[in-house]
C-alpha positions in Angstrom: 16.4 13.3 16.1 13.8 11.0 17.5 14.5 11.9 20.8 14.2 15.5 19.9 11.0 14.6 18.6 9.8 13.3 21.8 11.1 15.4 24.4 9.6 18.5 22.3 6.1 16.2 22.2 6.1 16.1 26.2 6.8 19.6 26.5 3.8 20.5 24.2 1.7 18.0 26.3 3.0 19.9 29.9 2.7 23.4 28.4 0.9 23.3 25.4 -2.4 24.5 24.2 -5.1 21.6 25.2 -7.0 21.0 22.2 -3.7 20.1 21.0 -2.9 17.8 23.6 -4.0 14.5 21.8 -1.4 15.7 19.0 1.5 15.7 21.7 0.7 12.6 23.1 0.2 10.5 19.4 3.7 12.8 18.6 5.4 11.0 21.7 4.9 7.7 20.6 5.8 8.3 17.0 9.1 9.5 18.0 9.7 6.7 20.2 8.4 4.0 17.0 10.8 5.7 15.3 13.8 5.6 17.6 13.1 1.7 17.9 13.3 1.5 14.4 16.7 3.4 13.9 18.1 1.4 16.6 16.6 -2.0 14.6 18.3 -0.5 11.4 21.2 0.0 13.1 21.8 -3.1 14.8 20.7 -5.0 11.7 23.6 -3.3 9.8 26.3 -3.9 12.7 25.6 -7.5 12.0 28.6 -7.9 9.6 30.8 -5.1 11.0 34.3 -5.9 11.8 35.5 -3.4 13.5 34.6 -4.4 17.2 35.3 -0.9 19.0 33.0 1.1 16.2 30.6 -1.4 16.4 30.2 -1.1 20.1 30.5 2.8 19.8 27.3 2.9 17.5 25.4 0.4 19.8 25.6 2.4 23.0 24.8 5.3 20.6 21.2 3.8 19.7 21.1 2.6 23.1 21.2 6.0 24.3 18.7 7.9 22.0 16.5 5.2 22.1 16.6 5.7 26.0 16.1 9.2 25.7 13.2 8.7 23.4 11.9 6.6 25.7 11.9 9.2 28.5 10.6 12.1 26.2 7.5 9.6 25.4 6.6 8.6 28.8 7.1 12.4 29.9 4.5 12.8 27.0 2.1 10.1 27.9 2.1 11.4 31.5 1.8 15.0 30.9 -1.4 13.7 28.5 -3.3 11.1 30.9 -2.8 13.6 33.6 -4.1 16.6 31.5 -6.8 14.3 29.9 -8.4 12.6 32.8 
């Protein structure tokens, strides 16, 4: 959801109302604090997993939306330093 968050946050920065633009940006980088923190959560509780193929499974799972968060936030923080400046 995080990287939902984020990708919808870089659109609003691109196309959205200017005024608003500071929210879009702040939005960006909340949805990517919040993907690192669901992929922290998620490693944490992997620790003690035994099953090896879910385990890795639900690692490139994080590793993916936290990479796609990733890309919605620096879509965001372009789209706002651009617009801002």
């Amino acid at each position: 959801m995080s990287a939902e968050v984020a990708e919808l946050s870089a659109k609003a920065a691109a196309e959205g109302y200017a005024p608003s633009l500071s929210d879009a940006g702040v939005g960006a980088l909340l949805a990517v604090a919040a993907a690192a923190g669901a992929r922290y959560n998620v490693l944490i509780n992997l620790k003690d997993n035994k099953d090896a193929a879910f385990a890795k499974k639900a690692r490139e799972a994080v590793d993916a939306a936290l990479a796609r968060a990733q890309q919605g936030g620096e879509r965001g923080r372009e789209s706002y330093w651009r617009k801002a400046l």
